[in-house]
N, C-alpha and C positions, 0 to 999 in steps of 0.2 A: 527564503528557501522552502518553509512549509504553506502551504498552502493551504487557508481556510474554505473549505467551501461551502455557499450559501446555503440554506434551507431548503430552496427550489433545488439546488443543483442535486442534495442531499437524496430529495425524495425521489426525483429522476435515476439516481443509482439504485434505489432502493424497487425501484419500480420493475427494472431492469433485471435485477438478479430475482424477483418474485418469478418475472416471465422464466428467468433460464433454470431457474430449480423447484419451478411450476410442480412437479411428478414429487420432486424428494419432499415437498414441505406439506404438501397437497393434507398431508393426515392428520398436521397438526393443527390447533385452534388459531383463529385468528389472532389473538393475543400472541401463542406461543410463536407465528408467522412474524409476526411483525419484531416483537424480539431477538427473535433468530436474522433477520435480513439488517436487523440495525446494528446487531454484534457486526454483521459481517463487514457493513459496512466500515463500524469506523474499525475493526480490524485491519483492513484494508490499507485505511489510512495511515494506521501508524505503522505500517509496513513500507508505507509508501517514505513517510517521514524519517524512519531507520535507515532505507536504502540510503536515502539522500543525501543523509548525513553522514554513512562511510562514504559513501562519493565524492563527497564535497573534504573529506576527512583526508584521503589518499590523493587533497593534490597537495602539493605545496608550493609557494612562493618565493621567491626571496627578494632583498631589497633591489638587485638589481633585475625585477623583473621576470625571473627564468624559472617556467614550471617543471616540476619534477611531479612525477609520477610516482606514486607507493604501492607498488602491488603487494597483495598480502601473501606471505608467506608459502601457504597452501592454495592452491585451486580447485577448490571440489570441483568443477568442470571437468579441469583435467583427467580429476581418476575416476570418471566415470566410464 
């Protein structure tokens, strides 16, 4: 379900959001750049890894097979 990603995959994300927040980060040191883009990243991921895990949380199974769907309660979508 979660997915580890390599080193190389790692840097290439990182490389990625350097380009796209190029102007926001521009002022900080390259230390302070580089820690800033690797919070992000694995921010990221364990955002990615939350989702996943109510997704996967809101199905369920049963012995004969039949999924059921759990929608949560609230939709903040909805009351937007």
């Amino acid at each position: 379900m979660n997915k580890i990603i390599s080193s190389e995959e790692k840097k290439d994300i990182t490389c990625k959001l350097a380009v796209a927040f190029r102007e926001e980060i521009r002022n900080l040191s390259k230390e302070y750049q580089e820690i800033l883009l690797d919070d992000l990243v694995t921010a990221f991921q364990n955002r990615i890894a939350v989702f996943n895990k109510i997704n996967f949380e809101n199905h369920l199974d049963t012995k004969d097979n039949i999924e059921f769907h759990c929608n949560p309660v609230v939709n903040h979508l909805e009351e937007q």
